[in-house]
C-alpha positions, 0 to 999 in steps of 0.5 A, spaced: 243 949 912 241 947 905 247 950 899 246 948 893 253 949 889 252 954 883 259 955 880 265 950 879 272 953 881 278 953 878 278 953 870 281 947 866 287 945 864 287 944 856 288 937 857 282 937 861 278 941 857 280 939 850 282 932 849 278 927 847 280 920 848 277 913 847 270 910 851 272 908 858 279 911 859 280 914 866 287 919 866 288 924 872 288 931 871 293 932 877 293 940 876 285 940 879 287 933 882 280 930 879 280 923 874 275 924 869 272 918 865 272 919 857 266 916 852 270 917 846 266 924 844 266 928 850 272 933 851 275 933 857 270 926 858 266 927 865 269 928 872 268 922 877 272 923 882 277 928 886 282 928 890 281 935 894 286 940 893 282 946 894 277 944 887 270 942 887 269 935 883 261 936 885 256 937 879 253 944 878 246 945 882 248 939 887 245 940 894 248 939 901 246 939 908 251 943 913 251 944 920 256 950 919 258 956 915 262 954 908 268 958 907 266 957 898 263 962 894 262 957 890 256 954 894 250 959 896 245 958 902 238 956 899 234 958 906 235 965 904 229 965 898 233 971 894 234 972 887 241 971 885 244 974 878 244 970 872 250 974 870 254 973 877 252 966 877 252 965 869 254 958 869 247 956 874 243 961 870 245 958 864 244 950 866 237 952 868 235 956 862 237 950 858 233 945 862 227 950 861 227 950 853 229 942 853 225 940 858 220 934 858 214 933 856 207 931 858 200 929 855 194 935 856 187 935 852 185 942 847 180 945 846 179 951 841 175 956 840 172 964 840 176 967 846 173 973 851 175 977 845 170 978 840 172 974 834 179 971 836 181 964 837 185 962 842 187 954 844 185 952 852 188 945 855 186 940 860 190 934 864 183 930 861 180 929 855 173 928 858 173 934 863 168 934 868 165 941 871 170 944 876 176 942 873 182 946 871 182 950 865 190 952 863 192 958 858 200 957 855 202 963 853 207 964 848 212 966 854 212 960 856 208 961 863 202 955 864 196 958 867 190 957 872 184 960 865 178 957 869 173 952 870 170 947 866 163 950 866 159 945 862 162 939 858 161 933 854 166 929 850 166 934 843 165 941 847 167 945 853 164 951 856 169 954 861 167 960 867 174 966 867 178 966 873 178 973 872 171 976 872 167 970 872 165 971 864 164 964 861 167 962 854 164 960 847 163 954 846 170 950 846 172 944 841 175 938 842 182 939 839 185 932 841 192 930 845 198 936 845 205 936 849 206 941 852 213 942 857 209 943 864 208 938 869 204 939 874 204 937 883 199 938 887 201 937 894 196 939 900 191 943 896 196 947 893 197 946 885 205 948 882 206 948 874 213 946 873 217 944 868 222 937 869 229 938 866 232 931 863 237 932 869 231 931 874 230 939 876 223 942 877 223 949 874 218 954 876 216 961 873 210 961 878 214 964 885 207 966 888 205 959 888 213 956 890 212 961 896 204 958 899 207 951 898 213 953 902 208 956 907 204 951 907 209 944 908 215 947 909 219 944 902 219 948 896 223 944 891 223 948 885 228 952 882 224 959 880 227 962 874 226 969 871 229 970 864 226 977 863 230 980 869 236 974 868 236 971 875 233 966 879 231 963 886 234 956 889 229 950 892 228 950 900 226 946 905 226 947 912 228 939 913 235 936 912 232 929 911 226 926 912 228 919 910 229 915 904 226 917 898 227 916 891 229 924 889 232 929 894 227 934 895 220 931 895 215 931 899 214 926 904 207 926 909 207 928 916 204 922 921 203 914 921 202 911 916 194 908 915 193 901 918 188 896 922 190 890 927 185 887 931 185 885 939 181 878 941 179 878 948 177 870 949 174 871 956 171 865 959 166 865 964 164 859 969 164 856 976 170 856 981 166 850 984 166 846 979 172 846 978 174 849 971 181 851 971 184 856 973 183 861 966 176 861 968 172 866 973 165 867 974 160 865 980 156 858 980 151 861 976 155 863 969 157 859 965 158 862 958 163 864 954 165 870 950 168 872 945 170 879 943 174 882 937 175 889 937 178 894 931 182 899 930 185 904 926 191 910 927 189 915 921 196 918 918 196 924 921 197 932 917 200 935 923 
């Protein structure tokens, strides 16, 4: 079962905690039975190793396969999809709101205009500065969410028209408001798009819990930690599978099946006449005389089940 460490036991010593020594000295904190590397800033430096003694050197958030019951609060089960405290799990709740509001950024396209409310204007983005019809129309809210608005309804490279999602009304016509950043990423994995945002860390943070679920549902892996700030809590990533292989960030989704790939069989039957002596390679009655020559080609399609 999946457990995802969401607090450190034990508290520091003052010296652990405290003390700034010089760039790469390594002292042993004998109470907590961990060495910690100092970078001439940091108090306390930074764990690098632990020795046991009932205390967890893993960082915060870290994740681990177990084929049993782990007697340690300080890890919880992350196949169980439940909203965990913010105020019991304070140190977890607060290294992921941290990441939410510092996240990294990406590139998205603006287009400004007179919204559905006669006499406003408001601000649509799009993932291409040259929409074409059927692409995704985004609204990012002064919380924070990034939503699914519409559809490009008509569109050119100086305006838009888009069609709402939620009644089918189409927009004003919308003008080209160059490059933004904003901190949403977005995946799309098996026709299922997720908005998230990438901390510095590498986590993948989600407001967007129903998205999160139909994911799950449909591949099994959900890896994204879904936060909720209004109620202070939040929900762990999950996945069905221990380990599917080597991949370059843990969690991420790895297609079912073969991969594609072509090869060719040759069949050089040659036929002739055993009377006329032609080897032993050769078959065929004394009336055929012939060679040939067949090449055939295959293909094994990556398979989605």
């Amino acid at each position: 079962m999946g457990r995802v460490l969401v607090q450190q036991p034990g508290t520091n010593t003052t010296k652990a905690s405290t003390e700034i020594l010089p760039k790469n000295v390594i002292i042993v904190d004998e109470d907590l039975h961990q060495l910690r590397l100092h970078d001439g800033t940091t108090p306390g430096g930074h764990v690098i190793g632990s020795s046991g003694g009932g205390n967890n050197s893993n960082a915060l958030l870290s994740f681990m396969w177990a084929d049993h019951q782990l007697n340690d609060v300080s890890w919880l089960r992350a196949d169980t999809f439940s909203w965990q405290s913010g105020d019991v799990y304070k140190a977890a709740y607060e290294h992921l709101v941290d990441d939410f509001e510092n996240a990294q950024t990406s590139t998205y396209y603006a287009w400004t205009g007179e919204g559905f409310i006669a006499g406003t204007q408001e601000t649509v983005y799009t993932t291409s500065q040259v929409p074409s019809v059927g692409d995704t129309v985004y609204y990012y809210g002064s919380d924070g969410l990034f939503l699914r608005y519409g559809t490009v309804a008509t569109a050119s490279s100086a305006n838009i028209t888009f069609t709402y999602a939620g009644d089918g009304a189409t927009s004003s016509s919308m003008a080209y408001g160059g490059e933004t950043l904003l901190p949403v990423h977005l995946e799309t994995i098996g026709g299922i798009t997720v908005a998230y945002r990438l901390a510095q860390d590498g986590h993948k943070i989600t407001t967007h819990e129903t998205d999160a679920v139909a994911l799950y549902e449909a591949t099994g892996i959900a890896w994204y930690y879904i936060l909720d700030t209004t109620n202070r809590q939040f929900k762990l990533p999950r996945t069905k599978w221990g380990f599917t292989g080597l991949r370059d960030s843990v969690g991420g989704y790895v297609a079912p099946g073969l991969p594609d790939h072509n090869h060719k069989i040759i069949i050089n039957t040659k036929w002739g006449s055993k009377s006329a002596n032609n080897g032993p390679n050769w078959c065929g009655d004394d009336a055929t005389r012939a060679t040939n020559i067949a090449a055939t080609s295959t293909n094994a399609s990556q398979s989605n089940s």
